[in-house]
N, C-alpha and C positions, 0 to 999 in steps of 0.2 A: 338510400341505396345508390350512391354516385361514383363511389371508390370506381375508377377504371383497373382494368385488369387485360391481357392478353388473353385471347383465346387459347394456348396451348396450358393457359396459369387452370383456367378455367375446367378445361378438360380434365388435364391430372387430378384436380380438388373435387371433383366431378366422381371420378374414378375410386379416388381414396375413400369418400362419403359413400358411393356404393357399397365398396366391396368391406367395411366397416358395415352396412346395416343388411349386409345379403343375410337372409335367411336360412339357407339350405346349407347342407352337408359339403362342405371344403374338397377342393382336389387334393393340398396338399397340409394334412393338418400340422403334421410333424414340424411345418416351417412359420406356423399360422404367429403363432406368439412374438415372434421380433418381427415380422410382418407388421404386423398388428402396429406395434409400436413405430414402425417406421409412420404409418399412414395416420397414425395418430398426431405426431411431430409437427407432419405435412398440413393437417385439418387446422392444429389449433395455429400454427404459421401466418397459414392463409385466408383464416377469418378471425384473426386476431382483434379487427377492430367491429367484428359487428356488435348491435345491442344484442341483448337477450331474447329479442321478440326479433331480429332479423335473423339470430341464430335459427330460432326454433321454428323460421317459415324455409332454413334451408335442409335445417335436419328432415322436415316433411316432405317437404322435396325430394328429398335423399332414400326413405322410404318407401315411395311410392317408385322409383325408378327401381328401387331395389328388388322391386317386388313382378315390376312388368316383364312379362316375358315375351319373345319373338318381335318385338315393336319397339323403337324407341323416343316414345313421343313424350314419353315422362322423363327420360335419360335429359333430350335438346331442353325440355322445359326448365330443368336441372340445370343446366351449362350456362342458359340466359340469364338465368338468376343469377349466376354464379361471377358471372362476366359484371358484373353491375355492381356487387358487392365485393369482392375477393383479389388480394394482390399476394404476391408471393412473400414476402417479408423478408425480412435484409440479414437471415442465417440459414434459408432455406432456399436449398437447392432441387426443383423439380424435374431436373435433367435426373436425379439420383433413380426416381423411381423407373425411369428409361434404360437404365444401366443394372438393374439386378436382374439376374438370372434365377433362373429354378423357381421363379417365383407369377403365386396367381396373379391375373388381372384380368380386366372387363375388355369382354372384347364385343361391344355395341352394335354392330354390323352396320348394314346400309337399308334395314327394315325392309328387305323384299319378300315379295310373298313368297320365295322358292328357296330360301334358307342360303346354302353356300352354295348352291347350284347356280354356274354362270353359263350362259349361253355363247360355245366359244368354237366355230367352226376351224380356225388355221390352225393346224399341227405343226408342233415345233418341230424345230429340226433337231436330228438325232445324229451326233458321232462316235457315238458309241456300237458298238456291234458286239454279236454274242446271244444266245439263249440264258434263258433265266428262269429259275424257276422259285415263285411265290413260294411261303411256308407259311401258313397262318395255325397258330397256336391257339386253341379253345376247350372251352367247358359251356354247355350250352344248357345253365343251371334255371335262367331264370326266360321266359317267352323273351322282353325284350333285347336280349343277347343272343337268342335265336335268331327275333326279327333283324339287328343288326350282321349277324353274321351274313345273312340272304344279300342284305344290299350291300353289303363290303364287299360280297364276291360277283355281286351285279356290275358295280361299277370296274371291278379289276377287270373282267370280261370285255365290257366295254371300253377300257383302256386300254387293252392289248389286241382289239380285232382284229387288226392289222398286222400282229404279230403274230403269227401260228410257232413260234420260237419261246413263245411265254406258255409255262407248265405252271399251275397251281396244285400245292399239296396240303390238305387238312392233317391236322392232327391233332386229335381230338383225345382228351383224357377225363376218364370217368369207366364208372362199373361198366357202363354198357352205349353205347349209341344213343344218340336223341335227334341224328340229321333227317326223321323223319320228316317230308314238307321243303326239304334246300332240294331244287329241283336240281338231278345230275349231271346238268351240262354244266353248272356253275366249276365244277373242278374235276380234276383229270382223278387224283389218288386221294386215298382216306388211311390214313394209321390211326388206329386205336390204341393206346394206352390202357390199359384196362385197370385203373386206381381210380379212387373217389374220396381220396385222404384230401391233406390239404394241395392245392391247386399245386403244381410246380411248373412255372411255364420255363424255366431252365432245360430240364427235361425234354420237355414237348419240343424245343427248339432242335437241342441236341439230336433228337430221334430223325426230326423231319432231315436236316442238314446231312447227318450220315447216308442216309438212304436218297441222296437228292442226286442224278445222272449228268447235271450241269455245276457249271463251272463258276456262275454268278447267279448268287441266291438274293432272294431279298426275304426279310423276319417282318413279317405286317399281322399286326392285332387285329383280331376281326371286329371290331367297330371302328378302324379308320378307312377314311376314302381316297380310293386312288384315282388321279388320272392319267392321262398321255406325260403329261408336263410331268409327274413325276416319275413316271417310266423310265422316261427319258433323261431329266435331271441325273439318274442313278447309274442308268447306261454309260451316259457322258463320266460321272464319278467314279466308277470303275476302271475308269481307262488309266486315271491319273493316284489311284489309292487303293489301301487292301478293304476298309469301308466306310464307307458312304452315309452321311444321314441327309435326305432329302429337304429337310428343310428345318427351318427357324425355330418357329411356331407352331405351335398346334392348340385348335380352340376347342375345348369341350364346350360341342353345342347343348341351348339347353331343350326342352324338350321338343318347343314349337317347331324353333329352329329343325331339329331332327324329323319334326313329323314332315315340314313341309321339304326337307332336302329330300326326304323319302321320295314323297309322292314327285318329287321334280326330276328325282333321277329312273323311278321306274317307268312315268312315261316318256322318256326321254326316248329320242330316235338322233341315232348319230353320234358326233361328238359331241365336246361340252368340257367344262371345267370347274372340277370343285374349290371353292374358296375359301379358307377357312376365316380369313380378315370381312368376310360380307354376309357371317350369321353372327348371331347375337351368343353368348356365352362367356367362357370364362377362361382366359390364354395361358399358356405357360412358354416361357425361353428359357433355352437352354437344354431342352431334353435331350436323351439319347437311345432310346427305346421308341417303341410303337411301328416304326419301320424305317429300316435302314437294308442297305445293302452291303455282302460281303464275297470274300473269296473265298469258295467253299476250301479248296487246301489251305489259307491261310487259317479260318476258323479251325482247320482241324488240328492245324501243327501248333497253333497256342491252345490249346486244349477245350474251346468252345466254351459255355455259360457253365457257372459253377453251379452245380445240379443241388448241392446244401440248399441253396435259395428257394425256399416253399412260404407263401403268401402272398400276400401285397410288396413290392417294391424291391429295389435295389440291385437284384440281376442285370439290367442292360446298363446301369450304369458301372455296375464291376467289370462289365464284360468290353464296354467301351474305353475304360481305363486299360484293362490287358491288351486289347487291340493296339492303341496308343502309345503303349511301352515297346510293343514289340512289330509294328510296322507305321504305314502310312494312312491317316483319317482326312474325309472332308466333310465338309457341310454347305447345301445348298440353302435357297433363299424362298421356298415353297411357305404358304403358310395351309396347313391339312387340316381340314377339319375330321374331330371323332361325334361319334355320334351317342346320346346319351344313353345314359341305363343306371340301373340301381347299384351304386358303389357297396362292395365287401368295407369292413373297417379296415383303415389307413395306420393304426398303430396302435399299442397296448391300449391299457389304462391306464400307465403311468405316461402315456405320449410317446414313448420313445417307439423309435420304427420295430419292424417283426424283423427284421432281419441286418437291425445294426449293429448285432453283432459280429457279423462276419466281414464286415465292410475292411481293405486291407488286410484280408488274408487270401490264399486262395489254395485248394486242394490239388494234390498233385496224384498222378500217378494212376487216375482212376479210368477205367474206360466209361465213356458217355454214351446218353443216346441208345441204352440199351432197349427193348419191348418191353421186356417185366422188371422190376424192380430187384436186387440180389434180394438174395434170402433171411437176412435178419433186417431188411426193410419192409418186408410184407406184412400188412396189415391184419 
């Protein structure tokens, strides 16, 4: 095992070999299969020349990283190995895997014991000005989407102490209420929805945004974290666009990761900053959903999120698309961590998404946002 190799060869092949032997339930399955195949390309590329028996001490390697969680001592163990055996080969290009978008990857952290929780006293500076007010869209089906909804609205409080100009608004859909235990200083207002059919966070979007007094809103799912830095990122992007997506990246932490950002941001006194690049989990680029900022008259004059949209997927990127045709978008350089929970399924049986149907159409003429559902949509 002498073949020299680049540390960044090292990493990618690192990468690919993981998320080939991860075991768990995919963020994005729909995309998984030429995925798949890319990092397949990349694997046999890159150890194209071992024996059989240095293959089979890397694939073990590759297993056991796959499998650790919050720690990356089997991940580096992985890397070293990898740096000693593995070169790029002379048709593959590992810049490639740097360049897709929409797509998973391993996001290793920096194994601390405090997950994406960074200790970070200096506040940035803010040129943005203006009130704003949060909307966070939920169904709080399962305890640990409870417990994350708590700390998403812990840390937004804590993001905005400083701002008595930041309004958060729940809105919540389901038969009935379940914020029993989210203690009530976490948010100002509650909308209920009162359906229990399939999820529609178009909806919920639409309701909170109509009824919202401000002028710059921001759409934040309740298991992502906010801080100062993206407050502020969004503030700043408002000034210059109709909306805003705060950042890059976003890493679905996995669980450790999650248990320990927890405990690191409830005892936390002060500032701070969440990281999403320094917990361990599984990254996506490209998105445009989860929280982004808008103008509340601009969302309403292109007609806001297309309410057909009921399940897993494909609303904030329709709705990012309509924004895009008909004004001005940016995008910061945040990387956010979300925080884990038991995923709904990501797409039929036959793989294809719940809702790719609708993709490139868009409904007109409808009023959004209403409290009850019309009448031949009542369950």
């Amino acid at each position: 095992m002498s073949i020299p190799a680049e540390a960044a060869t090292a990493s990618h092949l690192a990468e690919a070999l993981v998320l080939l032997a991860y075991p768990r339930q995919r963020l994005n399955d729909h995309a998984w299969p030429s995925e798949r195949a890319l990092l397949e390309r990349a694997v046999d590329a890159g150890l194209a020349s071992l024996s059989p028996g240095e293959r089979s001490e890397v694939e073990a390697a590759a297993m056991a990283a796959a499998e650790e969680e919050g720690d990356r001592v089997a991940l580096d163990r992985l890397e070293m190995l990898l740096a000693g055996v593995a070169h790029p080969g002379p048709t593959t290009s590992f810049d490639e895997l740097d360049r897709l978008v929409f797509r998973t990857r391993l996001s290793p952290g920096h194994g601390t014991a405090t997950g994406a929780f960074v200790a970070d006293p200096a506040p940035p500076s803010v040129t943005g000005r203006g009130a704003i007010t949060f909307i966070v869209p939920f169904r709080a089906s399962t305890e640990d989407r409870t417990r994350n909804l708590e700390i998403a609205l812990r840390a937004l409080r804590d993001a905005s102490a400083e701002r008595p100009d930041v309004e958060v608004t729940l809105v919540e859909q389901d038969a009935g209420t379940r914020l029993t235990g989210i203690p009530r200083t976490l948010y100002d207002s509650h909308i209920l929805l009162a359906d229990s059919g399939p999820y529609n966070k178009s909806w919920s979007v639409n309701a909170g945004v109509r009824r919202s007094a401000h002028e710059r809103i921001c759409v934040l799912d309740a298991d992502l974290l906010v801080d100062r830095h993206v407050v502020a990122a969004m503030l700043r992007g408002l000034d210059d666009a109709d909306m805003f997506v705060p950042y890059r990246r976003v890493t679905w932490m996995d669980e450790v990761s999650t248990t320990r950002t927890i405990a690191a941001v409830t005892e936390a006194s002060g500032s701070y900053r969440i990281d999403g690049s320094a917990a361990r989990g599984l990254s996506i680029d490209g998105l445009f959903g989860g929280c982004f900022a808008v103008r509340r008259d601009f969302y309403l004059e292109i007609g806001g999120h297309d309410e057909r949209y009921t399940g897993w997927g494909g609303e904030d990127n329709a709705f990012h698309e309509l924004a895009a045709a008909h004004g001005r978008t940016g995008r910061g350089e945040q990387v956010m961590a979300h925080l884990n929970h038991s995923r709904p399924p990501a797409t039929r049986d036959d793989g294809t998404m719940f809702n790719e149907h609708l993709q490139g159409t868009r409904a007109g003429g409808e009023e959004i946002g209403r409290l009850r559902k019309k009448p031949r949509e009542v369950r």
